[in-house]
N, C-alpha and C positions, 0 to 999 in steps of 0.2 A: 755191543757197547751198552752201557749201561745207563738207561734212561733219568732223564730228570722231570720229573712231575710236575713240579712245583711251577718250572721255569715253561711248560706247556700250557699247564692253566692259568699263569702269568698271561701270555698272549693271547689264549682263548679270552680271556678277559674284556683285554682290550680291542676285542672284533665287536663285542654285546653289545646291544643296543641300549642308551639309560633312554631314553622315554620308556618303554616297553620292558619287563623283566621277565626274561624266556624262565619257563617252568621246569623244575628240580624235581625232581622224586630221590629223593635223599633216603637210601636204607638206613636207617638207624639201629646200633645195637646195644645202645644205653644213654641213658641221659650228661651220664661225664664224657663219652667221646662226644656226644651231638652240641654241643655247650661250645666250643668253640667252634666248629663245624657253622652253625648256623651264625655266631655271631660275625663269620668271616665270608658268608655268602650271600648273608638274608637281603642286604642292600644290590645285591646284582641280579638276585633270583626269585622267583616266589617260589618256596619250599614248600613240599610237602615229603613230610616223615613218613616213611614208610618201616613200617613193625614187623618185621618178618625172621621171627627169628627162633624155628623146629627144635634148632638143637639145643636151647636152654632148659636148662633141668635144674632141680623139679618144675612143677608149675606154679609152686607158689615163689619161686625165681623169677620166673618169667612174668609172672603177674607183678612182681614187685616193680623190676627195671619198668616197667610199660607203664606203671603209675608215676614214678619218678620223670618219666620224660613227660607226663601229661602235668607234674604237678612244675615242671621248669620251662614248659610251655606257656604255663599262667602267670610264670614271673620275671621272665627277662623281657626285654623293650624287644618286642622284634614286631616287622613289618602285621598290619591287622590279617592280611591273607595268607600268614603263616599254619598249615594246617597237619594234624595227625594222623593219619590210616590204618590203622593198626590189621595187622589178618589173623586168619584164624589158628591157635596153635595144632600144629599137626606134626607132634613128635616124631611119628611111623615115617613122613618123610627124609628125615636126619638121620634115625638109625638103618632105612636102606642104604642112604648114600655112605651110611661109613660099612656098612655091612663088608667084612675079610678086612679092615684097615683098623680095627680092634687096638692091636697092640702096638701101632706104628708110634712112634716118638711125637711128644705137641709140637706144634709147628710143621709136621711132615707132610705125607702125604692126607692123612685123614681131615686136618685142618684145610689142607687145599679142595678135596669135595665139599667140604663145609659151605668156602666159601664160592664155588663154582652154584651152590645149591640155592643159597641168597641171593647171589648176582643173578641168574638166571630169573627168578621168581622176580625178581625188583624191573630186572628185562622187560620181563613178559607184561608186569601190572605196568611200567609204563608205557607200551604200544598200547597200553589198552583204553588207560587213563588219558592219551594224547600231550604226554608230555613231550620239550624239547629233548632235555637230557634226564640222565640218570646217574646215581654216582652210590657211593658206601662210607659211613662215617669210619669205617672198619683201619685207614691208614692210618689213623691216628696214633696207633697203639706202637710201641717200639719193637712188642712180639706179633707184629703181622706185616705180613708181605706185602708190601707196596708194588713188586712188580708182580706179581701175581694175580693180584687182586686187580690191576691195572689193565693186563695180559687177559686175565678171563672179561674182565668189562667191555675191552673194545671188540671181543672178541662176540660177546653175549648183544652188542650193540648193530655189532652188521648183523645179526642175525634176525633181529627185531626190528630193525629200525629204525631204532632211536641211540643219539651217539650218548658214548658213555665220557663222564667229565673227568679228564687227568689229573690225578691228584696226588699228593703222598702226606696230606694234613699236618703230622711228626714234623715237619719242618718247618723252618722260620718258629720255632719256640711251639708250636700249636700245645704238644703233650703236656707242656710247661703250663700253659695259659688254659687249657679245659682244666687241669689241677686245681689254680686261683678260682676258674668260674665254680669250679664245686663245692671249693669251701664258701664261695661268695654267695649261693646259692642253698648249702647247706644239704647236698647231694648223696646218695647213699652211694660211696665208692666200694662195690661187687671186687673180692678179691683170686677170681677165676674167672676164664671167658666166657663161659655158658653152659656148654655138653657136661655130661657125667665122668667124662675121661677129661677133662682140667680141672673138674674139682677132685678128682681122686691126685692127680698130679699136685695140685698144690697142698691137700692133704698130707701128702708124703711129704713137703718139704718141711711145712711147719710143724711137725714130728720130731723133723733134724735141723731145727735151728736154737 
């Protein structure tokens, strides 16, 4: 049966404690998914962005997104203990994990190592950092897998020991509203998801359009 996210972290919600606001290690993979993401948690949680993101190509991609969430850090109203992490880029881990999944379809199976590769790393930094939970702005997107991405977190959660936060962001309008926060913030909207194999995929499209 077909899980609802939205309606899970609805009630996890209402278990949280407001004097005290359990700690978030938020992967983040660009400034326009994190834009609603944090404006819709920051009052429940103290967040911390976490950067972690191999498979973005080139590097001055990757360097770009990562200033962009540092320069919409500097400008939206959010809590003063809202904080950034960024790690170190390490392409070679991205291209093992897609390594023989080359030619698979976006969205297939290669995108799901992707994001098995982030959750895990986001996992591990938070067992290590001592956070409550852990989570991925990555739902937010209409072309990524909520239950997947949901499916590896709880999955990457008991393994660590830190629970992962049910989510599927895309809903109740979120994709709608990081749109408005980008233009409202002036945000540079990346038109592929990160790897060299979505920008050759969008490539092709806007060829044939």
């Amino acid at each position: 049966m077909k899980q609802n996210y939205q309606k899970q972290l609805d009630a996890l919600l209402k278990t949280l404690p407001e004097e005290k606001r359990p700690r978030l290690l938020l992967h983040a993979c660009c400034a326009p998914c994190s834009s609603y993401v944090l404006e819709y948690l920051s009052q429940r949680f103290s967040i911390t962005l976490y950067y972690y993101n191999p498979n973005i190509s080139p590097v001055e991609e990757y360097s770009r997104r990562l200033e962009e969430l540092k320069r919409l850090l500097g400008k939206m109203p959010l809590p003063p203990d809202t904080a950034l992490l960024p790690a170190p880029y390490d392409p070679a881990r991205f291209a093992a994990a897609a390594r023989g999944l080359e030619d698979e379809r976006e969205g297939g199976a290669r995108c799901r190592a992707c994001y098995a590769l982030r959750l895990e790393q986001t996992a591990r930094a938070a067992k290590e950092g001592g956070f409550d939970y852990f989570c991925t702005t990555l739902s937010i997107s209409p072309l990524k897998n909520a239950e997947w991405l949901n499916e590896l977190g709880e999955g990457f959660g008991r393994q660590y020991g830190v629970p992962y936060l049910p989510s599927d962001f895309k809903k109740r309008e979120g994709y709608k509203r990081s749109i408005v926060l980008s233009q409202q913030y002036g945000l540079y909207r990346q038109d592929y998801c990160g790897c060299a194999y979505s920008k050759a995929e969008r490539e092709r499209q806007k060829a044939h359009e």
